[in-house]
C-alpha positions as CSV (number, residue, x, y, z in Angstrom):
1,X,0.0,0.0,0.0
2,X,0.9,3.5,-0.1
3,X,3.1,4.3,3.1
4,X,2.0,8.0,3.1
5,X,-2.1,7.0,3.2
6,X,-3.1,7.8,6.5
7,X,-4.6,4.9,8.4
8,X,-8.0,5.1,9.0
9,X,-9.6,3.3,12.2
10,X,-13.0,2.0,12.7
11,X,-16.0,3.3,14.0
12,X,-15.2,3.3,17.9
13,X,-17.8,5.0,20.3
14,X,-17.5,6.9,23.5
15,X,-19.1,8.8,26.2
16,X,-19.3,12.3,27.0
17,X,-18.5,13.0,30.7
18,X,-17.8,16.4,31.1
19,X,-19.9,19.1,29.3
20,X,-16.5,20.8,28.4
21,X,-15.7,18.1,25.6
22,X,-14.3,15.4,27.7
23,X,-14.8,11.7,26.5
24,X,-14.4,8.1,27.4
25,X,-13.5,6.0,24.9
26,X,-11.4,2.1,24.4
27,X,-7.7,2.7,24.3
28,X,-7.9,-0.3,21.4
29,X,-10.0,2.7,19.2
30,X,-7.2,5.3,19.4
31,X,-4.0,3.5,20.1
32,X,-2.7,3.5,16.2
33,X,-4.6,6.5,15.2
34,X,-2.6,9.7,14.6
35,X,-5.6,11.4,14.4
36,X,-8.9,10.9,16.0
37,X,-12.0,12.8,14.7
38,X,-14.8,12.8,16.3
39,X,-18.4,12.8,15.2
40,X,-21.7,13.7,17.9
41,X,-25.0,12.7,17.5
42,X,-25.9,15.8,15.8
43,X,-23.9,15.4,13.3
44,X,-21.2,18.0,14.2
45,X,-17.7,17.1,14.0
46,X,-14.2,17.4,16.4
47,X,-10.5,17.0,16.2
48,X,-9.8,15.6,19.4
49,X,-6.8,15.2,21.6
50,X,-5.9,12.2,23.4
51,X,-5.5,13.3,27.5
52,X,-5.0,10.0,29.0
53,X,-4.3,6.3,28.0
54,X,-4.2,3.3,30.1
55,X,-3.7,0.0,27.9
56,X,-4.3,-2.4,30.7
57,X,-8.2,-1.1,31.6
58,X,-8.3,-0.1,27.7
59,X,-9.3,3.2,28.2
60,X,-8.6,6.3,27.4
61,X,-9.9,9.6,27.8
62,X,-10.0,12.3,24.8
63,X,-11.2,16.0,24.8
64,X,-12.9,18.4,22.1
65,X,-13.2,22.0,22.2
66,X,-16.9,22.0,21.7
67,X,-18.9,25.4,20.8
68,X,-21.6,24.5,23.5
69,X,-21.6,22.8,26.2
70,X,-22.1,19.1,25.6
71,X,-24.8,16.5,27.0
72,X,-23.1,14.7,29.5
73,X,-24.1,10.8,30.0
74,X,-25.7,10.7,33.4
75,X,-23.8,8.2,35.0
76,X,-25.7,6.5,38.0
77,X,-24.4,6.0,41.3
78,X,-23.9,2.5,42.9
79,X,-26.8,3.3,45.5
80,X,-29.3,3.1,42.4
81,X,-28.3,0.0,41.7
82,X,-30.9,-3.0,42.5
């Protein structure tokens, strides 16, 4: 193939936990990616920076610089829990 082709990685998916563009995706999505674009369900699109990585939990955390404020995922707390 042609060496100077940019790889191109799946479709990985992630979730928004801070309003201010920071989101929690697998490590596995973004570990060979130079560069990770990421698409909301609106339709709008980020560059995104990779903030943290940790292979052995495969995660990693990424951040956008999003005009609004984002929807964050409400996460539930263990006391919910049945």
């Amino acid at each position: 193939g042609d060496p100077s082709a940019s790889r191109m990685s799946g479709m990985g998916t992630g979730v928004i936990v801070d309003e201010r563009g920071y989101i929690i995706t697998n490590y596995h999505v973004i570990e060979d990616v130079s560069k990770i674009r990421i698409t909301l369900v609106d339709g709008s699109t980020y560059d995104a920076d990779v903030i943290g990585r940790d292979k052995q939990t495969d995660l990693a955390l990424l951040r956008i610089n999003p005009i609004n404020p984002l929807t964050v995922m409400p996460l539930g707390r263990s006391d919910d829990l049945l």
